[in-house]
One Martini backbone bead per residue (centre of mass of N, CA, C, O) as a GRO file, in nm:
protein
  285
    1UNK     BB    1  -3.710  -3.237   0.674
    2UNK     BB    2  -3.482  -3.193   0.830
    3UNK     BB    3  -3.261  -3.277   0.717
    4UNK     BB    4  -3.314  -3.067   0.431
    5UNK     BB    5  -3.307  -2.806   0.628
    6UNK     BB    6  -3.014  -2.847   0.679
    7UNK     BB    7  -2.900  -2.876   0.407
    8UNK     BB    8  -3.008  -2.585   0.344
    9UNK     BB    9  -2.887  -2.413   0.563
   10UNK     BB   10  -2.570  -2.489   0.466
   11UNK     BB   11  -2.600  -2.371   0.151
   12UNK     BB   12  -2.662  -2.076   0.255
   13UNK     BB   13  -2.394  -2.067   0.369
   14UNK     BB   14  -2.250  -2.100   0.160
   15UNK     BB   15  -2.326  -1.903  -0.017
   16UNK     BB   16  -2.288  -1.654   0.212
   17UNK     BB   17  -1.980  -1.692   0.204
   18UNK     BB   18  -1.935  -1.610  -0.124
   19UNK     BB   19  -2.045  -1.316  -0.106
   20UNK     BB   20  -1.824  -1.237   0.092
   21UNK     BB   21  -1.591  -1.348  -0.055
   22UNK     BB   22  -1.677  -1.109  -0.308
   23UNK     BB   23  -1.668  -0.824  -0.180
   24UNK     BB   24  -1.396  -0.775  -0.218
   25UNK     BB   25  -1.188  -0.637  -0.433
   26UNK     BB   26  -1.063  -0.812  -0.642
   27UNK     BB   27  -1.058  -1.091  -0.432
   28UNK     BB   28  -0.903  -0.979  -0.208
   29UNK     BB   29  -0.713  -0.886   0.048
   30UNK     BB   30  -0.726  -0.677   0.360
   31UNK     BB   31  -0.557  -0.419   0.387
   32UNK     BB   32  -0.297  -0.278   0.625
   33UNK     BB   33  -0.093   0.019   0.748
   34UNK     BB   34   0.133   0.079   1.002
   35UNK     BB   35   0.161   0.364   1.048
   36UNK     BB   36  -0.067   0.534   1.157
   37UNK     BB   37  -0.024   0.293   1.443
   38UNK     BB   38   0.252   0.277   1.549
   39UNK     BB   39   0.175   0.344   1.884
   40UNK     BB   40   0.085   0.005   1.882
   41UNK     BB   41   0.338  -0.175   1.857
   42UNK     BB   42   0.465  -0.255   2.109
   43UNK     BB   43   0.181  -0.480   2.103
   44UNK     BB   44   0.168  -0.640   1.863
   45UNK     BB   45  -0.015  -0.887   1.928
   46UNK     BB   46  -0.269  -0.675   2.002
   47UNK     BB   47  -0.271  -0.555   1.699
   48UNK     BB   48  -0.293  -0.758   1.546
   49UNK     BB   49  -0.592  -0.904   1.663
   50UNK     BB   50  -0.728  -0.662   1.593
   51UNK     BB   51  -0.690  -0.652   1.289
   52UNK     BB   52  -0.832  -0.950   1.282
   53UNK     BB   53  -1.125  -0.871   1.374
   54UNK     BB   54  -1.227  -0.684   1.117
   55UNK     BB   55  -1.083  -0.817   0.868
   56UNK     BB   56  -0.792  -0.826   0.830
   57UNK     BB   57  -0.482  -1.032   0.661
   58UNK     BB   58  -0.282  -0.751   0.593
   59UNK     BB   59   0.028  -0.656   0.666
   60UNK     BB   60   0.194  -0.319   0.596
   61UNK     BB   61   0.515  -0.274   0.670
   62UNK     BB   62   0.817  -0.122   0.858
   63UNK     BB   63   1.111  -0.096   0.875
   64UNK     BB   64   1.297  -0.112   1.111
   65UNK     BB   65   1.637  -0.076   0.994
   66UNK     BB   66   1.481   0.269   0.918
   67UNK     BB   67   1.225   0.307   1.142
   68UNK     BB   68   1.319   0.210   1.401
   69UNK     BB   69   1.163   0.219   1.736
   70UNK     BB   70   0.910   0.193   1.690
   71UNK     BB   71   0.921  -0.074   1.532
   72UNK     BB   72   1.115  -0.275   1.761
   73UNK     BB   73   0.875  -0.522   1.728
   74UNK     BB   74   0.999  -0.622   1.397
   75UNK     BB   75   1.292  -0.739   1.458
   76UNK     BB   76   1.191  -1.030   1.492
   77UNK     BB   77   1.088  -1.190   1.203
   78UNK     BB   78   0.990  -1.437   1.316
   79UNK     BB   79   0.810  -1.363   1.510
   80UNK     BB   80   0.618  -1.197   1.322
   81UNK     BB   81   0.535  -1.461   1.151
   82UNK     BB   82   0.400  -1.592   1.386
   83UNK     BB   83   0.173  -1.376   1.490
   84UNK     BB   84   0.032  -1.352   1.200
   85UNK     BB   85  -0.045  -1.700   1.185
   86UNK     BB   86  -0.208  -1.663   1.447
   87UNK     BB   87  -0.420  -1.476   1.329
   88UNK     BB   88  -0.413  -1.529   0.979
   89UNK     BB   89  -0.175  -1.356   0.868
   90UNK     BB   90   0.008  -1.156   0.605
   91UNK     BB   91   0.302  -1.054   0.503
   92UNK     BB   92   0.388  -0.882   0.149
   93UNK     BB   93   0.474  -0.590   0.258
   94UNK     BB   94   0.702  -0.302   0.258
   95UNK     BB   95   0.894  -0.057   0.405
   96UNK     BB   96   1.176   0.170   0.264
   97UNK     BB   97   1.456   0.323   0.321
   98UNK     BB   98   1.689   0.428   0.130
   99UNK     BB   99   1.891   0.439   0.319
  100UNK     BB  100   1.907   0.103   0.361
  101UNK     BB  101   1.881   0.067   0.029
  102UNK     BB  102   2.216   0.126   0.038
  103UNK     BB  103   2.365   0.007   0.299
  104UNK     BB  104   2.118  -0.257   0.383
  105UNK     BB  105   1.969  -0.451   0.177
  106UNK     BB  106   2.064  -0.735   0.279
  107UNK     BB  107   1.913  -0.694   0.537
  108UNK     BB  108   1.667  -0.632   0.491
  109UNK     BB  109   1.587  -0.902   0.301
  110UNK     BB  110   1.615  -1.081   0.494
  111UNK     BB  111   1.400  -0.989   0.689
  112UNK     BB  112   1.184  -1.013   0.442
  113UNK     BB  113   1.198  -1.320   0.436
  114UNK     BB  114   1.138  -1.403   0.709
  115UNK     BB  115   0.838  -1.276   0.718
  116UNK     BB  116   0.717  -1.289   0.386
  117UNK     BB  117   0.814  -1.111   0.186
  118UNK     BB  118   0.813  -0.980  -0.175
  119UNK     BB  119   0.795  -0.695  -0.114
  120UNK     BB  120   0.974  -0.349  -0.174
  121UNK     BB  121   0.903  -0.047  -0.031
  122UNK     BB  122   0.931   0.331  -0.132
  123UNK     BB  123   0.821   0.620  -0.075
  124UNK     BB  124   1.096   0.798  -0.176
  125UNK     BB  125   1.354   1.000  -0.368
  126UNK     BB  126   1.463   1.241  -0.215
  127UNK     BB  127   1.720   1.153  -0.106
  128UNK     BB  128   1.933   1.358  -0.210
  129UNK     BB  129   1.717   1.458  -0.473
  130UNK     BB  130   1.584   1.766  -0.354
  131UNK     BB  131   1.319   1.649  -0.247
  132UNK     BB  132   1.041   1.855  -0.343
  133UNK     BB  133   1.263   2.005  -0.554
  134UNK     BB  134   1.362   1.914  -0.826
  135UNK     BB  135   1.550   1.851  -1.026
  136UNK     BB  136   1.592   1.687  -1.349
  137UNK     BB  137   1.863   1.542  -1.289
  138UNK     BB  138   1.760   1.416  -1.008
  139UNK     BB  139   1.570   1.229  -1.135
  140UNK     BB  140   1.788   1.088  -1.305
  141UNK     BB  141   1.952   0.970  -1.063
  142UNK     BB  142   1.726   0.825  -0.908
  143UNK     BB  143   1.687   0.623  -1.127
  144UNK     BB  144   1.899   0.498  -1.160
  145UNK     BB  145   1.936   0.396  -0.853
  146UNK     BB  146   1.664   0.234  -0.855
  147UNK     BB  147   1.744   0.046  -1.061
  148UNK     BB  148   1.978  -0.098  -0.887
  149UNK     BB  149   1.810  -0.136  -0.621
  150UNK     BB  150   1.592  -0.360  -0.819
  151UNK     BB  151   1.793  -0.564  -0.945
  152UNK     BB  152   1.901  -0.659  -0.657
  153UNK     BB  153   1.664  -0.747  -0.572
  154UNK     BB  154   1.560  -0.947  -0.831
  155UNK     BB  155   1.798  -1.159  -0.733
  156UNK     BB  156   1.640  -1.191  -0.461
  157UNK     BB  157   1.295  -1.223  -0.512
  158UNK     BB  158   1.270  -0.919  -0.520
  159UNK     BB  159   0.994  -0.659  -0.537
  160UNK     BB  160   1.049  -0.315  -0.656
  161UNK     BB  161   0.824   0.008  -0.482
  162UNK     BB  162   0.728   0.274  -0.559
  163UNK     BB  163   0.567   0.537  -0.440
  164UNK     BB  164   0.386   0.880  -0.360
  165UNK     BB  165   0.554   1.189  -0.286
  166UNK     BB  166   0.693   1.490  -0.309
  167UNK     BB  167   0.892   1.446  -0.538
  168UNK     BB  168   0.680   1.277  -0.750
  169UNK     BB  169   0.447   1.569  -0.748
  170UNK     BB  170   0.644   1.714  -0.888
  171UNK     BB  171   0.778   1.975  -1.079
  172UNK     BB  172   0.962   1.910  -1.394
  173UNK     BB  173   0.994   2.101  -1.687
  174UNK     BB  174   0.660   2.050  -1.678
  175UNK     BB  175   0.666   1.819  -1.558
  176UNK     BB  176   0.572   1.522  -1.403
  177UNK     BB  177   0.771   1.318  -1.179
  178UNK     BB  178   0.618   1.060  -1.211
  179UNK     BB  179   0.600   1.007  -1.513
  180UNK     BB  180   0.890   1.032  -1.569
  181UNK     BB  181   0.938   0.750  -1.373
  182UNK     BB  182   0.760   0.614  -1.573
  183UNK     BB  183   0.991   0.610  -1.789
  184UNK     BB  184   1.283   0.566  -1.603
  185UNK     BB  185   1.189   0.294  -1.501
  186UNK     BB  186   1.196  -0.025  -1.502
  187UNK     BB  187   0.903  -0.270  -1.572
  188UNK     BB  188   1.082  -0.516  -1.487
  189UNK     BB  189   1.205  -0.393  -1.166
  190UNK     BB  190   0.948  -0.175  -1.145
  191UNK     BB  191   0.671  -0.063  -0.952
  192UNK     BB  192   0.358   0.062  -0.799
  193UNK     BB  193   0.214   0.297  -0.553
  194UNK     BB  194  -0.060   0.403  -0.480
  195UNK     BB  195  -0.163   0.741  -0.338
  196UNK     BB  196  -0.497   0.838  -0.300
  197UNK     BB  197  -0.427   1.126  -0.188
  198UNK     BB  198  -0.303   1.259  -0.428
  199UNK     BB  199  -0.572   1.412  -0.543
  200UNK     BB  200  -0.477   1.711  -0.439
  201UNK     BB  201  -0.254   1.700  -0.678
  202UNK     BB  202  -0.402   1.563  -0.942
  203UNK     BB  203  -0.381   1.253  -0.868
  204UNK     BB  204  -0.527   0.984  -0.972
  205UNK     BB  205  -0.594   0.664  -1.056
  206UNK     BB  206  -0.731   0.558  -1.247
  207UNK     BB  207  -0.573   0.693  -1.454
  208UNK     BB  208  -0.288   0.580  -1.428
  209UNK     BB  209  -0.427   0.264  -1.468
  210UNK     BB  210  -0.483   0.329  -1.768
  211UNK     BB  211  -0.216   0.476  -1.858
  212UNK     BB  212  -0.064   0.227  -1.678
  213UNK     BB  213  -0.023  -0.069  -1.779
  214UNK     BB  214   0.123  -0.311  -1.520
  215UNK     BB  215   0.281  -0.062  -1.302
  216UNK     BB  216   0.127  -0.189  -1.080
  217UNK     BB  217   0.071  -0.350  -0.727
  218UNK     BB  218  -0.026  -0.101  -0.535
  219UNK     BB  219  -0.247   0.051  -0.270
  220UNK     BB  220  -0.326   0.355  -0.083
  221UNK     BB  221  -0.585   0.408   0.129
  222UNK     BB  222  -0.782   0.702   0.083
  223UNK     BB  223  -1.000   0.939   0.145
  224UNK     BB  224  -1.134   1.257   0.028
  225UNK     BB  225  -1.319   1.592   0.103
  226UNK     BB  226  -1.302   1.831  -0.175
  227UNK     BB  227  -1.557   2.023  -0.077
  228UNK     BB  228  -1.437   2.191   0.185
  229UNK     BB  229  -1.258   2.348  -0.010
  230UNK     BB  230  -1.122   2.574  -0.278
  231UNK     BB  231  -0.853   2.575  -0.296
  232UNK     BB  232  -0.511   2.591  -0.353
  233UNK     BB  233  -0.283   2.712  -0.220
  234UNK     BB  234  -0.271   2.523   0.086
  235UNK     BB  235  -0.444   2.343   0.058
  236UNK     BB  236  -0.679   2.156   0.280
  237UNK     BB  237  -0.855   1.894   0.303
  238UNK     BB  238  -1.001   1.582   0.446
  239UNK     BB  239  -0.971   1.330   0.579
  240UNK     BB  240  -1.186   0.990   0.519
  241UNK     BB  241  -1.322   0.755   0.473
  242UNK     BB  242  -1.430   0.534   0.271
  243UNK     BB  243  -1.726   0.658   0.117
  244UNK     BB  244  -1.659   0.961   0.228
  245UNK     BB  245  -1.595   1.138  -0.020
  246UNK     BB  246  -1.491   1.175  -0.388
  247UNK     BB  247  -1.382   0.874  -0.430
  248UNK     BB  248  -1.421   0.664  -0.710
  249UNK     BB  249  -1.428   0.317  -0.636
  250UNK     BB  250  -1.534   0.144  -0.872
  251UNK     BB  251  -1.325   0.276  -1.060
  252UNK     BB  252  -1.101   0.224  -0.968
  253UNK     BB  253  -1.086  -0.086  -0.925
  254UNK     BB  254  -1.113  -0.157  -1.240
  255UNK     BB  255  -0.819   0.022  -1.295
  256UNK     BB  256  -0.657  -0.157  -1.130
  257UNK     BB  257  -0.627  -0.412  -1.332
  258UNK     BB  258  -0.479  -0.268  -1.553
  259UNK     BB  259  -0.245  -0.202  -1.386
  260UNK     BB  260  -0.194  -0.434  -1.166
  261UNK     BB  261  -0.326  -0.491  -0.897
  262UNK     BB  262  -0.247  -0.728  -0.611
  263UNK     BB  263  -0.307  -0.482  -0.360
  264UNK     BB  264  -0.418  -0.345  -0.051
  265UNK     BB  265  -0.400  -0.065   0.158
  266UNK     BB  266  -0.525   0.093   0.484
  267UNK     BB  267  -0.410   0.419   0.529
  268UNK     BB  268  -0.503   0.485   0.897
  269UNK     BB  269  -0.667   0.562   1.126
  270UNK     BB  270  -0.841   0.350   1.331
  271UNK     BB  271  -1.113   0.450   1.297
  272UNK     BB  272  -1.095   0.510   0.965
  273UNK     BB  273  -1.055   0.177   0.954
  274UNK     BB  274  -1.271   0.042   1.007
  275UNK     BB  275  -1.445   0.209   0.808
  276UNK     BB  276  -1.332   0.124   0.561
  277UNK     BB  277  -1.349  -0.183   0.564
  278UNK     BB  278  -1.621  -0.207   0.618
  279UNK     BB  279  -1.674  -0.100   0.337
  280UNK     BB  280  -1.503  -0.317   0.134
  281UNK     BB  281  -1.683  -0.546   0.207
  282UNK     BB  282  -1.955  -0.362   0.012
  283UNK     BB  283  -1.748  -0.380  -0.247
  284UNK     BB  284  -1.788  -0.464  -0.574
  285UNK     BB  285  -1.545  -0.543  -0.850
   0.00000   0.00000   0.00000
């Protein structure tokens, strides 16, 4: 009777094991990105540690080459890898800004291989092209240019991915210019993350994802109050956890697979990153 009570016990705990590792969704790892925690980042490994506490396993950097002081603790790559595997994390994913992938993408690609990246995401193409209100020109141009520095990057191994920021929600000649980039980007060489907050400008993530299959690679994570304002030019939403908004997670998930969604990330501040967590843990897709 003990002896199969024993072994009840521990079927019992694989049963409940195999539970939890599939409540994540898309049976991926959770990941964050830090950037809205930069400013706890001077002290690394107790960073890494914290989020490695919550159940994060994936983490989502910022190129220190691009990304400056803040982040100057990101710049010894080895040592970065080092603290993210002593913690069980892996870091697969970073941002980088056009201005390096300009100047000195080969360093950029070099420390990210260091780490042990193998995306390579930047924010937006406004630099230089208009910034949040482009012409049509400067879209296709901004198009062309990030196709070579995509082109560059696959044949070093690096998968590049823009964001969507300013310029991407912006409207040329009556068309939104996300879609426009979704056109003229090369579909082998550019994938997208997309940014889950921007349905404040009416970019659902989910129809996106149903819209473009195959063409997205990566999300971040944020839910939005759309109940709070009346909405209108300059209104302002309130970001709040996963699960405590307005954005329907469950189809977002589902539409994500359509997409080709390999990986997401939760950017938000610490406390709304913890509550976000917990949340994605409870939910099944």
């Amino acid at each position: 009777m003990q002896k199969t009570a024993i072994v009840s016990g521990a079927a019992g705990m694989l049963v409940a094991s195999a539970v939890n590792a599939a409540a994540n969704p898309l049976g991926l790892p959770i990941g964050s990105q830090v950037w809205p925690m930069r400013t706890m980042l001077k002290d690394f490994p107790a960073f890494v540690k914290m989020l490695s506490g919550i159940g994060v396993t994936r983490l989502e950097l910022c190129s220190p080459l691009g990304y400056g002081a803040e982040f100057a603790s990101l710049a010894n790559a080895k040592e970065v890898a080092r603290i993210l595997a002593d913690n069980g994390m892996k870091s697969e994913s970073s941002h980088f800004t056009m201005g390096e992938l300009r100047k000195t993408q080969e360093k950029s690609i070099e420390w990210a291989k260091e780490v042990g990246i193998t995306q390579m995401i930047t924010a937006t193409l406004a630099d230089g092209n208009g910034g949040n209100n482009p012409t049509l020109d400067q879209v296709k141009k901004a198009a062309d240019e990030y196709n070579k520095i995509a082109e560059a990057a696959a044949k070093a191994g690096m998968q590049q991915g823009l964001h969507n920021e300013g310029f991407e929600i912006s409207m040329t000649d009556g068309k939104r210019t996300y879609d426009r980039l979704l056109e003229l980007l090369d579909p082998k060489l550019v994938k997208f993350q997309f940014q889950m907050s921007t349905i404040t400008a009416g970019l659902v993530g989910a129809d996106y994802f149903m819209k473009y299959p195959g063409r997205f690679y990566s999300m971040h994570l944020q839910d939005i109050d759309m109940k709070g304002q009346s909405g209108g030019a300059g209104a302002r939403f309130p970001q709040v956890a996963l699960g405590k908004g307005s954005i329907d997670w469950a189809k977002t998930f589902t539409a994500a697979k359509v997409g080709g969604v390999k990986n997401y990330f939760v950017e938000q501040t610490w406390e709304l990153t913890q509550q976000s967590v917990a949340y994605l843990k409870t939910l099944q897709v």
